[in-house]
C-alpha positions as CSV (number, residue, x, y, z in Angstrom):
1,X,0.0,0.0,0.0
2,X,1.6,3.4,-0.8
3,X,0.9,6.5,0.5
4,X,-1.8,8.4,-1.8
5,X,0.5,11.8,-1.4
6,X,4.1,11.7,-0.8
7,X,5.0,12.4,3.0
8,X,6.4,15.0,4.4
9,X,8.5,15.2,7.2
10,X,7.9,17.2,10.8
11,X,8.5,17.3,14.7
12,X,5.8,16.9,17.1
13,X,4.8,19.2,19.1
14,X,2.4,18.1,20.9
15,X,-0.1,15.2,20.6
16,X,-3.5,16.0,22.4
17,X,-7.6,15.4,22.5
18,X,-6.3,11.8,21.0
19,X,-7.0,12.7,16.9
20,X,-5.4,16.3,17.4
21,X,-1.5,17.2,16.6
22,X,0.6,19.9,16.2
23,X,3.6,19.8,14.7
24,X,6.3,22.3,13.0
25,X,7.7,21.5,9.3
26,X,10.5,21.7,7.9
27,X,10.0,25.3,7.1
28,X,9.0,26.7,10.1
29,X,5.5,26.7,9.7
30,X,3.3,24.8,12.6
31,X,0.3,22.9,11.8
32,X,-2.2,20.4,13.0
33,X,-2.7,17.1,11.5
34,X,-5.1,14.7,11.7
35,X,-4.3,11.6,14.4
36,X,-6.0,8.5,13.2
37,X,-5.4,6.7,16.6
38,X,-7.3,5.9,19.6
39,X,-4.7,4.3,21.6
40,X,-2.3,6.0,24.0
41,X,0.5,6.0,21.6
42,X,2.8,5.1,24.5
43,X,6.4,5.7,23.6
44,X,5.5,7.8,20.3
45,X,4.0,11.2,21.0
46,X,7.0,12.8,22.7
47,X,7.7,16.8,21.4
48,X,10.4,16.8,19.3
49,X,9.4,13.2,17.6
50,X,10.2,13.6,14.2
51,X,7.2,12.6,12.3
52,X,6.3,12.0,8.5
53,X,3.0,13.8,7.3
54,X,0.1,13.0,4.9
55,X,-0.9,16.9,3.2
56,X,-3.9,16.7,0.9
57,X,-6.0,19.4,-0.6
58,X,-9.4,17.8,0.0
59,X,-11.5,20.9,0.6
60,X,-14.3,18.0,2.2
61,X,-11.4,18.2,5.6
62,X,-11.1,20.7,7.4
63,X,-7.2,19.6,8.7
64,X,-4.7,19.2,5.4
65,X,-2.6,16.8,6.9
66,X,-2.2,13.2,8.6
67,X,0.1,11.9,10.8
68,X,1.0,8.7,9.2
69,X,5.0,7.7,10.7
70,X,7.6,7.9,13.8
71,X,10.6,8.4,12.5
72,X,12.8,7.1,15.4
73,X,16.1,8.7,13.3
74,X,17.7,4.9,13.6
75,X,16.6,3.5,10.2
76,X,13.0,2.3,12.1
77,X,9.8,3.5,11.4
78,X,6.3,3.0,13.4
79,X,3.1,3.5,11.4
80,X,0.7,5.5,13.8
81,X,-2.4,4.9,11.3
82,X,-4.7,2.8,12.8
83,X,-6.5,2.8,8.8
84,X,-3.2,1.6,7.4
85,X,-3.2,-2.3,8.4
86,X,-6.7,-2.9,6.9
87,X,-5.5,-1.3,3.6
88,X,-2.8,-3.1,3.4
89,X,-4.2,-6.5,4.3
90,X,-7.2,-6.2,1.8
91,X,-4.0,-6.6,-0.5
92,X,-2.2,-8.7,0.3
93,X,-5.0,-11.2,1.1
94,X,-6.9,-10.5,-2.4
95,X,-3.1,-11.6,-3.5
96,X,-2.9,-14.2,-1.7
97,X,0.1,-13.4,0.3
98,X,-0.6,-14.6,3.6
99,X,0.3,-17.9,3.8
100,X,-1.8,-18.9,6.6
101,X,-4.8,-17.4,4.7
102,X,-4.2,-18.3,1.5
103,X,-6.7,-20.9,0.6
104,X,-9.2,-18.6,0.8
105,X,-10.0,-16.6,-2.6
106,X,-13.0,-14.5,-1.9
107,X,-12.5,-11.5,0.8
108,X,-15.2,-8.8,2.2
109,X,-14.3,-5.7,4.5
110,X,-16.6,-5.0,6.7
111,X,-19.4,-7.2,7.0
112,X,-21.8,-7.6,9.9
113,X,-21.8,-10.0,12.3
114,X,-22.0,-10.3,16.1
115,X,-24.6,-7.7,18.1
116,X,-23.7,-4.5,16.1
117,X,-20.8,-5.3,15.2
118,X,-18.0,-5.6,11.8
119,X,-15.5,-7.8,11.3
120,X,-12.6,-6.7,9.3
121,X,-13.1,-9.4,7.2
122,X,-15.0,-12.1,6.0
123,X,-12.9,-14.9,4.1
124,X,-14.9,-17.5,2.0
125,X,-14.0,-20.3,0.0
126,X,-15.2,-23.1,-1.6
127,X,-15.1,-26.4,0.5
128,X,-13.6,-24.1,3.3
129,X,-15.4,-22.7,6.4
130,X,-16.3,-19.3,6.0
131,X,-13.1,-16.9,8.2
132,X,-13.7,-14.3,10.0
133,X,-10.7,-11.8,10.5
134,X,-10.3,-9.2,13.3
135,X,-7.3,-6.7,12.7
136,X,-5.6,-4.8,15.5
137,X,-2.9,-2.7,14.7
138,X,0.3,-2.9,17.6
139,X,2.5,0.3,18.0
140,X,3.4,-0.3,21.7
141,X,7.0,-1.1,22.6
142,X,8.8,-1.3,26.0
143,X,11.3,-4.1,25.8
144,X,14.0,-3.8,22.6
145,X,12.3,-6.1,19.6
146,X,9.2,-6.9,21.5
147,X,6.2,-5.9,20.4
148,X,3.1,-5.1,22.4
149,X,-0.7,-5.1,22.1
150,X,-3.1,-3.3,23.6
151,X,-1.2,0.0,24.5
152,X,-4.4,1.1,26.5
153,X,-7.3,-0.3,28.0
154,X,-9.6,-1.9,25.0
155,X,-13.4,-2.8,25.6
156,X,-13.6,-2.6,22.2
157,X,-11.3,-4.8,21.3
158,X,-12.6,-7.5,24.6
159,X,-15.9,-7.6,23.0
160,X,-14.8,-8.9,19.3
161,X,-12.9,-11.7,21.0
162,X,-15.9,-12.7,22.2
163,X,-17.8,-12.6,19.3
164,X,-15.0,-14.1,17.3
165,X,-15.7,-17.0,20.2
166,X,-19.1,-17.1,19.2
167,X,-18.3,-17.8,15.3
168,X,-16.3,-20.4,16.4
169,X,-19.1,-22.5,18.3
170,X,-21.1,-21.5,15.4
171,X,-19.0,-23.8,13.3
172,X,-16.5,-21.1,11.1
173,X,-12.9,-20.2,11.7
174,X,-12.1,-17.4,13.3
175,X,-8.8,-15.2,13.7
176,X,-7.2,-12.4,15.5
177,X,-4.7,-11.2,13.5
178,X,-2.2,-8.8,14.9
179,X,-0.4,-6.4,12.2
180,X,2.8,-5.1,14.4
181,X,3.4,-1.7,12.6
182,X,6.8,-1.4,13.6
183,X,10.3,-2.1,11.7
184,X,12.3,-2.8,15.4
185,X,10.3,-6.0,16.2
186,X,10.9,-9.6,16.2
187,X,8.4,-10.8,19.0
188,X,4.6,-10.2,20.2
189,X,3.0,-10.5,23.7
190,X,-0.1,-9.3,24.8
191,X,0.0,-6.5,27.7
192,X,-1.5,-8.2,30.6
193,X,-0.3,-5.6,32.7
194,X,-2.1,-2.7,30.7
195,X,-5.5,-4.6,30.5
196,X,-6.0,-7.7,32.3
197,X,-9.7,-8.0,30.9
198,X,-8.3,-8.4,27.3
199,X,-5.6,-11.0,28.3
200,X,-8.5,-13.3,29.9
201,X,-11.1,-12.4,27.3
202,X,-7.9,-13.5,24.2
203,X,-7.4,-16.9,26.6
204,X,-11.0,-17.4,26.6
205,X,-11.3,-16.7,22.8
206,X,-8.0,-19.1,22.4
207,X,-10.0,-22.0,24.4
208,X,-13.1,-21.8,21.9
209,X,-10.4,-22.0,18.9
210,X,-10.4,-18.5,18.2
211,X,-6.6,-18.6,16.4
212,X,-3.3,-15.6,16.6
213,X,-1.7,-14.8,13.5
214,X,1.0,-12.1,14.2
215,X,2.6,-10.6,10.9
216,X,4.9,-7.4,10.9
217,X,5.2,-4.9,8.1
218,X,7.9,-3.1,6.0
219,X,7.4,0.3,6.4
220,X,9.0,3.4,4.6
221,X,7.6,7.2,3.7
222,X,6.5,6.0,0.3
223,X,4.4,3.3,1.8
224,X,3.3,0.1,3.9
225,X,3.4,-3.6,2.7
226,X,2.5,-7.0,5.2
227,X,5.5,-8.1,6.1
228,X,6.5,-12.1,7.4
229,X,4.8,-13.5,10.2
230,X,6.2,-12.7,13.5
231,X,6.7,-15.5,16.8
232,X,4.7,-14.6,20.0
233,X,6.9,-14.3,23.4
């Protein structure tokens, strides 16, 4: 998936009201971009961050940029996009790319299911039972290579795994699929310590046969592609 404009780069400023950001460019000027993430962006929202920027001319938005990257100035990027790992993934699965998911050859984004609820998406085949695919995009980092999800606390994201349970006694295959969007990591662990509630609910899920599939990506200011799949801790 590559960025629709090319990036420009920028320091944080400040990160605030969780989809607000200012930041100075290159030329002086100070702006505020758009923050598509609801996390706590631990670790990545400090002033002086250097950042890479989305502008656009859309006169539909009222903000003409988007923070897309963290630089972290040693050859590593972090994509900050929660947007970006469904775009990428409707790719790479319609490609066939992910191995573990290959078999399937029909793919829907956002379909209902559950009680009022989407799954990212639906994978059908013939002869197969029918996949359904939650994506959560992992940005959170506090050991060196280890990657970390959730980086806040996620009743969101306790209720799918139980309805991703439920498809599961209902006779289809169901996955949580965890996109690291980070370039420094070689490992994934849930954070227990940030929300208990999710760690039980992903054991409860994993009892049921609710399955992990952990990939990373390669990431660069022109774009983001799935990258191989990733060990958990």
């Amino acid at each position: 998936m590559r960025f629709e404009t090319p990036l420009v780069p920028a320091r944080l400023i400040r990160r605030y009201k969780r989809f607000l950001a200012d930041c100075t460019l290159e030329d002086g000027r100070e702006i505020t971009a758009h923050c598509a993430n609801p996390g706590s962006m631990m670790g990545l929202a400090a002033p002086h961050t250097k950042v890479w920027l989305e502008p656009n001319d859309d006169p539909k938005k009222k903000l003409k940029f988007g923070w897309r990257l963290v630089d972290h100035e040693n050859g590593h990027f972090t994509g900050v996009d929660t947007s970006v790992p469904n775009r990428a993934l409707k790719a790479a699965l319609e490609a066939r790319q992910i191995p573990t998911l290959a078999a399937y050859s029909h793919v829907r984004a956002e379909v209902k299911y559950g009680e009022n609820s989407r799954i990212d998406f639906l994978l059908s085949a013939d002869g197969l039972p029918d996949c359904y695919v939650e994506v959560k995009s992992v940005t959170l980092s506090r050991q060196p290579g280890l990657a970390e999800f959730p980086d806040s606390v996620t009743a969101r994201g306790t209720k799918h795994l139980g309805e991703l349970a439920a498809m599961v006694d209902q006779g289809h295959r169901a996955m949580m699929l965890y996109l690291v969007q980070r370039t420094d990591c070689e490992r994934f662990a849930l954070a227990a310590d940030i929300d208990p509630a999710y760690a039980q609910a992903f054991d409860t899920a994993a009892s049921h046969g609710v399955e992990r599939l952990i990939h990373t990506t390669r990431i660069t200011p022109e774009g983001v592609e799935v990258g191989p799949e990733l060990p958990a801790a």
